[in-house]
N, C-alpha and C positions, 0 to 999 in steps of 0.2 A: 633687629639688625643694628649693627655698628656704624659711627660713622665718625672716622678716625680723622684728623685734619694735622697736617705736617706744614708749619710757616715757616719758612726759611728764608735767606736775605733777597733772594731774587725769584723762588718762586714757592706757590703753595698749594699742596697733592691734597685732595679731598677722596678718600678712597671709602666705599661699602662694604663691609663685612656679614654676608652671613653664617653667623660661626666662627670659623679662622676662611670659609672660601670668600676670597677678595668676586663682588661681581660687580663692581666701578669703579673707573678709576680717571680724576680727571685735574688737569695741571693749571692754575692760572696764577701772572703774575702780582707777585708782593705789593701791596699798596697800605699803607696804616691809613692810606683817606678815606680805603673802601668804605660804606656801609654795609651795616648788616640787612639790609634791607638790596640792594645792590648783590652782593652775596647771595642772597637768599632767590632773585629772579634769576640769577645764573646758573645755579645750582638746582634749582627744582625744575629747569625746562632738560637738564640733562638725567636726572632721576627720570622724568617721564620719558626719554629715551630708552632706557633700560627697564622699563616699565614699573619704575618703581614710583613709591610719593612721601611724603611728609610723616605720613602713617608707618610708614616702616620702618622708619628709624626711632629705637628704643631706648638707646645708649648713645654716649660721646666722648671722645677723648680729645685733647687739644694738647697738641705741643708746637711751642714758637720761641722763634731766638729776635723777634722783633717787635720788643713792647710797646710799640704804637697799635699792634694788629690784634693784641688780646681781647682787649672790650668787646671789638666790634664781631668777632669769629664768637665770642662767649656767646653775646645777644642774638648770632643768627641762631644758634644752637636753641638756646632758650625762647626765644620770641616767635621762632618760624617751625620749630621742632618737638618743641616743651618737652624738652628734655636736658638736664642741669647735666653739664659736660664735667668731665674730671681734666684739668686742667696743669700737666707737668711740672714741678716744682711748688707746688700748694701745697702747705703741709700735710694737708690729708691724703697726699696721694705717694703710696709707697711703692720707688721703683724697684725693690726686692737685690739691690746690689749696694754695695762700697764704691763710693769715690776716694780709693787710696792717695790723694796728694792735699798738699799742705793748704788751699782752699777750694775743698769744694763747691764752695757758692759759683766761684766764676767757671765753673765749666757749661760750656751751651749745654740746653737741654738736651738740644737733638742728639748729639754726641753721647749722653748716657740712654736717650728711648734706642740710639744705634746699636747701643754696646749689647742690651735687653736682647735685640733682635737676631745679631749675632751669635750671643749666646746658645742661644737660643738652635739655630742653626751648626752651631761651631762649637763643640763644649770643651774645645781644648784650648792649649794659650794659643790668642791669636791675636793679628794685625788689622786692621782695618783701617783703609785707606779709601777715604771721602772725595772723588772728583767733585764740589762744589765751586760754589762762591771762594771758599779757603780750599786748598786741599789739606786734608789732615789726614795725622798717623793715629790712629787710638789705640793703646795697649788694653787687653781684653785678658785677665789671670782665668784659668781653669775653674776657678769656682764663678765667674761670672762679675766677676768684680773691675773696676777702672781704672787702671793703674798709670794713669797719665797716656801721655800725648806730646804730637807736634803738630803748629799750625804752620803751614808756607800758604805764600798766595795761590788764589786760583789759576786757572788756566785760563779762562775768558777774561780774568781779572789784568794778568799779566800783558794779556796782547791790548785789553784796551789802554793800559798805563803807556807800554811803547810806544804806541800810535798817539796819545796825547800828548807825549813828551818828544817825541821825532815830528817835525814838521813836515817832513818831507815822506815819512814813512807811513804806507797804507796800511788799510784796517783787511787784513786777513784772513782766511776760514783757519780753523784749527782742523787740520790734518797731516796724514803722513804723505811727505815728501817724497820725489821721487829718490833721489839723492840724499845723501847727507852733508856733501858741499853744494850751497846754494849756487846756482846762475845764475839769479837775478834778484832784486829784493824781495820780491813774496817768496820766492822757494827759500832763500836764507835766513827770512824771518820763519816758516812754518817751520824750516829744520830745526832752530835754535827752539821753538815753543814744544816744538811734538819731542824731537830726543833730549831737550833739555829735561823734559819733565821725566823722561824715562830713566835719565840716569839717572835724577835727583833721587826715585823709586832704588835704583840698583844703587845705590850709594848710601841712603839711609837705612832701607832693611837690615843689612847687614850689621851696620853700626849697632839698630835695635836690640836686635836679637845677642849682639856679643855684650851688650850690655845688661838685658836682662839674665842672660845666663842658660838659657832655654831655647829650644827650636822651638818655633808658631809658624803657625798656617799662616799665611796674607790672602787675606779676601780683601776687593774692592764694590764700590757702588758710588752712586750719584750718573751725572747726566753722562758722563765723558766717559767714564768707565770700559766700554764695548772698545774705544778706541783705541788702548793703551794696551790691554788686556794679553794681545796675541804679540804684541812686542816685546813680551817680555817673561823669561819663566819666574819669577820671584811673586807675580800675582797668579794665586791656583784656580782662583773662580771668583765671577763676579755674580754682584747681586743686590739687583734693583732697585729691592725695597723693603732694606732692612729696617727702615727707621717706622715703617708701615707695623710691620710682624712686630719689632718690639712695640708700639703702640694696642696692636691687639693683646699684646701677655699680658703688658701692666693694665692694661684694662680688665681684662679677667683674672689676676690677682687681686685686685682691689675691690670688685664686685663680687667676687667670690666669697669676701668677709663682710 
């Protein structure tokens, strides 16, 4: 079995594969102090949930955009699993596409194991758009390749910066409003976080796509995603966990040689 691990700025998906069928899947937050050891007691009491162990994991893949967490994710892998993970952006490890823009070193990993996964899913030119920590655009060409992007802030990211920077203004849930003219200050702050973000969505697609020159599909995924979804027709489907599925392909591209 598989044992795919996604680090991201604020949280990190440990998912099981056998084969391509995902059979666990479990979320904890980002810490580069964790240990691997620490890691590893969390991790194997909830494998024995799903009745699995140590033993059944054969394979590993590692991708993170947060290099304090590498070490210690490598060694759980290896110390607790023994098994030597393949680890995104190593030279050994090929994710079977183009980063079309003028440096590819600095694009996050995540963002191309996404593009993999989409691909993958999507084989036409398409958009994909990240509720994370950032929200981003990622341009995805027909042959699977990455043809740039836009990063804006997140939407959790947003509403904490308000509330830091307003003294007087409270900290929020992100949802849709009943209104779109506030009443009072929470409904006027959720309007501006929830439809601001949706036109940002109906604002830049279009821009995208007359720029590229081509109709694309826009899929979305990350945490927020379900919320945004039904507001709006410019996103056609969402989904999950692409960064997951592309972690499973380049993992069996690469084992597969």
């Amino acid at each position: 079995m598989l044992l795919a691990i996604d680090c991201g700025n604020s949280n990190t998906v440990f998912a099981v594969y056998n084969s391509e069928e995902q059979v666990g899947r479990w979320r904890l937050s980002t810490d580069p102090n964790r240990t691997a050891d620490e890691y590893a007691v969390w991790l194997t009491q909830l494998l024995f949930l799903k009745s699995l162990n140590v033993d059944h994991i054969t394979e590993a893949i590692i991708t993170t955009v947060v290099p304090g967490t590498r070490r210690n994710l490598s060694a759980l892998v290896q110390n607790h699993f023994s098994v030597e993970p393949l680890v995104v952006r190593d030279k050994n490890v090929d994710l079977g596409i183009r980063v079309k823009v003028d440096r590819p070193e600095q694009v996050g990993a995540d963002r191309l194991v996404t593009a993999v996964g989409a691909h993958l899913r999507y084989p036409e030119d398409v958009i994909v758009i990240d509720f994370g920590t950032g929200t981003t655009f990622d341009i995805i060409d027909s042959e699977g390749d990455w043809c740039g992007g836009i990063i804006a802030p997140g939407v959790n990211l947003s509403v904490e910066a308000l509330t830091m920077a307003g003294a007087l203004l409270p900290r929020v849930n992100v949802e849709k409003p009943d209104s779109i003219i506030g009443g009072n200050t929470v409904s006027a702050m959720q309007s501006g976080i929830f439809w601001g973000y949706v036109s940002m969505i109906e604002g830049m697609v279009p821009r995208i796509i007359k720029e590229y020159g081509r109709n694309m599909n826009v899929i979305a995924t990350g945490g927020l995603a379900p919320l945004f979804v039904n507001e709006t027709d410019i996103i056609k489907a969402v989904e999950p966990d692409l960064t997951l599925i592309g972690l499973v392909e380049i993992n069996r591209r690469n084992r597969s040689k």
